[in-house]
C-alpha angles and dihedrals in degrees: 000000000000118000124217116202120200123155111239116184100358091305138092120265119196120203152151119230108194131183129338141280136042113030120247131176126213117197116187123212139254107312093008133096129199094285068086088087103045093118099040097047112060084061102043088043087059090073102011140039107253122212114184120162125195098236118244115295091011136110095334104339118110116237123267108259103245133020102308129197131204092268082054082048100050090042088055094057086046091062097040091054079039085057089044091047087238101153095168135023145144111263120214114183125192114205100291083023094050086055090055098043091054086051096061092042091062087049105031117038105143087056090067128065080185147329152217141225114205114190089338150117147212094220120101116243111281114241079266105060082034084062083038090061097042085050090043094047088044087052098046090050086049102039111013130234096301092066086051105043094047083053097040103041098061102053091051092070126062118271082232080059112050091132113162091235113048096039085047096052094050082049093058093039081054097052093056087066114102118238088236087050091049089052106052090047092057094045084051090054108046097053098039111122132239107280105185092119095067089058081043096060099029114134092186123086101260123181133213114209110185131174122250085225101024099155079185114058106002107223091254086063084051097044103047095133133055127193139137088259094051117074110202108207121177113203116223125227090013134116111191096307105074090145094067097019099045105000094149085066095039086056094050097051089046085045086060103040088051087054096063105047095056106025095241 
């Protein structure tokens, strides 16, 4: 697919900006970039505009400069839809992409007529995944991406779906992200705080999409709130990939919920 270039913040932000319509925004997860969505795309941009970046120091976006969290990541996004006059759009969030989505739902509201978590949860990393991140940045500065992203890939798919292509290609996807990029993220995300109170408070329809086999972030860490505006859909035959292991169901979650939040 295409890729769009602008300078935010005084770096270069790589996305693709795909049909017409109805704004909606596509965030990848942790290692990936918005070739994330390949499969997902071609059918939402029939009937909506697509935005999806690569985040900073992934796929073809350059790093922050400095040390960024996930609030530095989310007002980044924001700048870059500001950049694109984009006052209002539907958020969907994988993993890293779901942090950063309820980031910018605590600060910018008024900027959402609704979002979505993918694979993703509103809970802070445990002691555990904290200890994860230091190994994971101690291993990127040893060994470089390529030694993170062999032992990372495989576990993000099912073990029903370990299919050569598919794990391959988000291999490759992985190895396009910079070191620097790699680390920040994993700094972001280890010291993000519990968030359960924006979906709490949420006043939008939001919807939680989790993975029958997700070895990542287990549904119950997805599905932490329950309330009459937020759908819970659990995606069959998926780990924490459904948007290349299952994507014709994934696009139909995201399809309905679409629906009904504009009528159409």
């Amino acid at each position: 697919m295409e890729m769009n270039k602008r300078n935010v913040n005084d770096s270069t932000v790589a996305y693709i900006d795909s049909g017409e319509g109805k704004a909606i925004v596509l965030l990848h997860g942790f290692c990936g970039s918005s070739s994330y969505w390949e499969y997902v795309i071609p059918t939402l941009s029939a009937d909506f505009r697509v935005i999806a970046p690569d985040l900073p120091g992934h796929g073809q976006s350059d790093p922050l400069k400095g040390n960024s969290s996930i609030e530095d990541l989310a007002e980044h996004v924001k700048k870059l839809l500001d950049e694109l006059n984009l006052s209002e759009v539907t958020m969907f969030g994988h993993s890293l992409g779901g942090y950063i989505t309820l980031a910018f739902a605590e600060n910018y509201s008024s900027q959402l007529n609704g979002y979505s978590l993918i694979h993703s949860t509103a809970f802070p990393d445990s002691e555990e995944a904290k200890k994860g991140r230091i190994a994971n940045i101690e291993k990127v500065n040893k060994s470089g991406i390529y030694s993170l992203i062999d032992g990372l890939v495989p576990k993000l798919f099912s073990p029903d779906n370990q299919d050569e292509n598919y794990v391959g290609n988000a291999m490759e996807i992985g190895y396009s992200t910079s070191a620097e990029g790699a680390i920040d993220a994993l700094k972001a995300m280890k010291d993000r705080p519990d968030r359960n109170q924006v979906l709490e408070s949420s006043t939008v329809p939001v919807l939680l999409i989790a993975g029958e086999q997700d070895q990542i972030i287990p549904a119950d860490k997805t599905f932490s709130v329950s309330k009459p505006n937020i759908k819970q859909s659990l995606i069959k035959d998926s780990g924490h990939m459904s948007m290349f292991e299952n994507p014709m169901e994934l696009i139909s979650e995201i399809n309905g919920y679409l629906v009904s939040i504009n009528g159409a």
